[in-house]
C-alpha positions in Angstrom: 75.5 70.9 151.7 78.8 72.4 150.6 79.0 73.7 147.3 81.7 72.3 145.1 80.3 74.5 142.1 83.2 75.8 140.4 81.7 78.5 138.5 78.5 80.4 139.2 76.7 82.8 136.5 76.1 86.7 137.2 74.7 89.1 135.2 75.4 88.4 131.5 78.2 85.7 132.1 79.9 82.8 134.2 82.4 83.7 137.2 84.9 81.5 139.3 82.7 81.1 142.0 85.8 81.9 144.4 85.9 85.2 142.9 82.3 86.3 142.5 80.7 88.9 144.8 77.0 91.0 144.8 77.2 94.2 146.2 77.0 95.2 150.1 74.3 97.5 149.8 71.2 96.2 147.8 67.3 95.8 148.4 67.4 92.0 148.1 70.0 91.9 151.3 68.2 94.5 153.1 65.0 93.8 152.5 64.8 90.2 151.0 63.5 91.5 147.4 64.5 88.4 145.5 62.6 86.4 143.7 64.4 83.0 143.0 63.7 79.0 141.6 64.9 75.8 143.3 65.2 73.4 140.1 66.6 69.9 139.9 69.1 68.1 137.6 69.1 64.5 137.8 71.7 62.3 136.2 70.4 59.8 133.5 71.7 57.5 131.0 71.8 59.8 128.3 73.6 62.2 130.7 72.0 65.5 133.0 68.7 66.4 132.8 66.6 69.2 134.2 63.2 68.2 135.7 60.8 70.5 134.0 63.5 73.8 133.1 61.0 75.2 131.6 58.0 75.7 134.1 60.9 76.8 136.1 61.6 79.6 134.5 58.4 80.9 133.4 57.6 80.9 137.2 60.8 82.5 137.8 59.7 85.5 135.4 56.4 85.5 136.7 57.4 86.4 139.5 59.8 88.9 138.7 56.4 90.5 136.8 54.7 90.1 139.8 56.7 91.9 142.4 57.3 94.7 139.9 60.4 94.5 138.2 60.3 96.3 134.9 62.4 95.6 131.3 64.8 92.4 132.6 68.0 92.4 131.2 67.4 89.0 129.0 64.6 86.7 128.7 63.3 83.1 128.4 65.7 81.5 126.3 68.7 83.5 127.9 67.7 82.0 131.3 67.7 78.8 129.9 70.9 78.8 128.0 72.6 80.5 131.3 71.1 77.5 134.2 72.5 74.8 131.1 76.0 76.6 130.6 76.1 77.1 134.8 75.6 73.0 134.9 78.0 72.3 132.1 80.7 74.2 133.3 80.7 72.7 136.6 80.7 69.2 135.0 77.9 67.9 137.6 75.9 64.9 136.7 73.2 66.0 139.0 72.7 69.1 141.5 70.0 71.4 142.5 70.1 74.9 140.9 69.4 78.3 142.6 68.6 81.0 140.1 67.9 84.6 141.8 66.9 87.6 140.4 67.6 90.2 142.9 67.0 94.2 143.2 70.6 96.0 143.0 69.6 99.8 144.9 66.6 100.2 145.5 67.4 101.7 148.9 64.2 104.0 149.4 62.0 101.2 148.8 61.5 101.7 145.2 61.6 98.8 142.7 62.1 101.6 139.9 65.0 103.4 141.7 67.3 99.9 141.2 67.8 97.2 139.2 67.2 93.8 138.6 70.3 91.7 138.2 70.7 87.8 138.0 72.4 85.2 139.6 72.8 81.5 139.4 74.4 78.9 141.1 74.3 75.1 141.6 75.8 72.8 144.3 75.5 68.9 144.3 72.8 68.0 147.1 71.1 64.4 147.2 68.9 64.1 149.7 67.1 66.9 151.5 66.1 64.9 154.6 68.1 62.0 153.9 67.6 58.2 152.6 65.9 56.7 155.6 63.3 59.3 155.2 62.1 58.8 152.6 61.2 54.9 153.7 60.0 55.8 157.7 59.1 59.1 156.5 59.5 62.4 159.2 58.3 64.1 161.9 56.2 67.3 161.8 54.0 69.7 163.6 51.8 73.0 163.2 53.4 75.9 163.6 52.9 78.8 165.4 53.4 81.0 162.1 50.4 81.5 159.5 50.8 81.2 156.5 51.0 84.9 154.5 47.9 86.3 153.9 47.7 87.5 149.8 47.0 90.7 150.7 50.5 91.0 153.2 52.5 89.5 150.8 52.0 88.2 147.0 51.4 84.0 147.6 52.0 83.3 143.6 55.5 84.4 144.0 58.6 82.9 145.0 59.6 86.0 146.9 62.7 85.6 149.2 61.2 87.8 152.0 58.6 85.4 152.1 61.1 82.7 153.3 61.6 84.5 156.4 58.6 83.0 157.8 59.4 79.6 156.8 62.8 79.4 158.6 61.3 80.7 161.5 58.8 78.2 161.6 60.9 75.4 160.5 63.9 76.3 163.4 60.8 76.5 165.9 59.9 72.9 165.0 63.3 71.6 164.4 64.2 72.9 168.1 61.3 71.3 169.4 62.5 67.6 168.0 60.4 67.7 164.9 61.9 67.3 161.3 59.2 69.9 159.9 56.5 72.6 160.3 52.9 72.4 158.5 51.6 76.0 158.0 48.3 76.9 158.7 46.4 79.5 156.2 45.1 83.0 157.9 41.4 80.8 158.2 43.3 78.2 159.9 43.3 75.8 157.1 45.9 73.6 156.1 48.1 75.4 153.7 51.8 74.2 153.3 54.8 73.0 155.1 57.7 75.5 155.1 59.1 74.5 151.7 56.7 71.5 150.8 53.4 71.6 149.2 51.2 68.8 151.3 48.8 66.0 150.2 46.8 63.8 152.2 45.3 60.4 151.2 42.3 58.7 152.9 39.7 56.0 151.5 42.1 56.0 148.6 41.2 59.3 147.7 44.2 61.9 147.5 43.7 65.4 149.3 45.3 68.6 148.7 44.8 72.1 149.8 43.0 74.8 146.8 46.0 77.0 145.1 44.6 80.1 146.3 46.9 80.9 149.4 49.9 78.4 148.4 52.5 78.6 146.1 51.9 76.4 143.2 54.5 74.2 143.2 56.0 72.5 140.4 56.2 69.2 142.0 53.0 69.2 143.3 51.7 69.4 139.7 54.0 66.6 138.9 52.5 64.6 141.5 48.9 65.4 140.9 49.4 64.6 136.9 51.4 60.6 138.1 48.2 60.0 140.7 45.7 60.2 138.1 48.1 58.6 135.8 48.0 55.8 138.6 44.1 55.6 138.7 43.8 57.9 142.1 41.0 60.6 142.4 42.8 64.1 143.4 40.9 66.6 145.2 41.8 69.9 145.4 39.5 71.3 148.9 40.3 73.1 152.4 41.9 70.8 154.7 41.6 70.9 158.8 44.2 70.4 161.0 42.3 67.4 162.2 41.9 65.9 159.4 45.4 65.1 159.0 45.1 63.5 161.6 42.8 61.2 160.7 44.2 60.4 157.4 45.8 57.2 155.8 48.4 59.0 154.6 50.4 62.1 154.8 53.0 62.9 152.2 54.9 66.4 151.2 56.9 67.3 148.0 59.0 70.3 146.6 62.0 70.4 144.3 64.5 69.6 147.6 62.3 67.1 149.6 61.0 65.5 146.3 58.3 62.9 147.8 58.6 62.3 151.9 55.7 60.9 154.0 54.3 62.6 157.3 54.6 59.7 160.0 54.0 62.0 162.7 52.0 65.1 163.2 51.7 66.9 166.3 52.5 63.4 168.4 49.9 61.9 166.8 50.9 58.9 164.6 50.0 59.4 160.6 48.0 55.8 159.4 50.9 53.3 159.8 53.5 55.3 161.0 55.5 54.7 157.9 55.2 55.4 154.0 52.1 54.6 152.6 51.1 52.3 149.5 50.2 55.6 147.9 53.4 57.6 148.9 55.5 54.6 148.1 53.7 54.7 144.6 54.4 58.2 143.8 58.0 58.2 145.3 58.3 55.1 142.4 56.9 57.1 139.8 58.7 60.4 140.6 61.8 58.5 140.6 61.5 56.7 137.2 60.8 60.4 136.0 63.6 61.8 136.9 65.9 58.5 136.0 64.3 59.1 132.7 62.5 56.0 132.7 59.2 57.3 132.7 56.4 57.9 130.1 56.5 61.3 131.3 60.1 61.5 131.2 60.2 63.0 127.4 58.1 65.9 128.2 59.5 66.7 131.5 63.2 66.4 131.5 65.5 68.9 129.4 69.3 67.6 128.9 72.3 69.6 129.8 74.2 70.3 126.3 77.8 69.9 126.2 80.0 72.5 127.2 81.4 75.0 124.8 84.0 77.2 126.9 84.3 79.0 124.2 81.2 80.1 123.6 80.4 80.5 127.6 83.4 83.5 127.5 85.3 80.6 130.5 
């Protein structure tokens, strides 16, 4: 995953990326108070496109509202002029974008006593757990980490504390010869994996945990909107750990994994040990989307303007 970006943006403007530095002593080093995005651009025949840009970024800046951050330095249409100008500039066709809004100071704890400064950056990536994955599908288990409880740490955020958690988890699994970790709510519910939003499917009826402890992921929304599109029933309901088990189908999404089936879970084998008829149906779906061959394709993809170097001061 090495990042050819040439340029990344900081602050107000783009930076060689071989030049650009954040300081040494800041609250989102020390203490992980970041909120950040993980968006997609996917190339196209009418060029680079951003799978849903703007969700993104309103989820960005809600959760920059909600972990306290006061009076940003720009706003909505800045954010999306920067993430286009960061693409352009590095002349990528497709890539996976990081934007970051991270407390500079803020040493003594206090959100008011720094300052909120932005970063972007974007790096080519293709597959998250690879090509053959996404046709045998992975390997997970539970984890021995709950999932936050919303009163330890805000769940509607995208907080990068809250990460901390997830790559413990994921490392415990991953050492343990599984590909990844499910994460249990603090009732011992099912409540996500440790960068995947989770659906299971059985009877032909699609399963996925209530929004109340998760974090609402984009994708997932996607996904719910192309199953009923498809003709499926979605249910949004507690799930057990057992009843993954059980089920037809298991299948994950996020920005990075896009759509991967759950062959295993905890040794146990996951309906045919493969991707189901539903996942493989969803995987077709998400993929016209983001080829631009979709329906849904107008509404959900933003194209990459031109580059200006001139205008982005490169």
């Amino acid at each position: 995953m090495a990042n050819s970006a040439k340029y990344v943006w900081v602050d107000n403007q783009l930076k060689d990326a071989a030049q650009a530095s954040v300081p040494v002593v800041n609250a989102g080093l020390h203490y992980g108070f970041s909120v950040f995005e993980g968006i997609r651009c996917y190339a196209t025949d009418r060029g680079a496109a951003v799978f849903r840009l703007e969700e993104h970024v309103d989820r960005l800046l809600d959760s920059a509202h909600i972990v306290g951050f006061r009076d940003l330095p720009f706003n909505r249409e800045q954010l999306i002029d920067a993430i286009y100008k960061t693409i352009a500039a590095n002349q990528f066709a497709a890539c996976y974008i990081r934007p970051v809004i991270y407390l500079d100071g803020g040493m003594n704890l206090v959100v008011d006593s720094g300052r909120p400064r932005l970063l972007i950056a974007v790096w080519e990536w293709k597959a998250f757990f690879g090509a053959e994955a996404k046709a045998r599908g992975i390997r997970a288990n539970i984890a021995s980490f709950t999932r936050l409880h919303p009163n330890i740490m805000m769940t509607k955020a995208k907080v990068g504390g809250n990460y901390v958690s997830s790559i413990l988890a994921k490392t415990e699994s991953q050492r343990a010869g599984f590909d990844e970790a499910i994460m249990l709510d603090p009732q011992g519910f099912v409540a996500e994996c440790t960068g995947e939003n989770i659906f299971v499917a059985r009877k032909n009826v699609i399963y996925t945990p209530p929004r109340a402890t998760i974090l609402e992921g984009i994708t997932r929304d996607s996904l719910i909107t192309l199953a009923r599109d498809l003709g499926y029933e979605v249910v949004e309901e507690p799930i057990s750990r057992d009843q993954l088990y059980i089920a037809d189908e298991v299948f994950v999404c996020g920005t990075a994994a896009e759509v991967i089936a759950l062959r295993e879970i905890d040794f146990r084998t996951i309906g045919s040990g493969k991707a189901g008829p539903i996942t493989r149906a969803l995987q077709k779906a998400f993929d016209e989307v983001t080829s631009g061959h979709h329906a849904r394709s107008t509404e959900w993809l933003s194209f990459v303007p031109a580059f200006d170097a001139a205008v982005a001061n490169v």
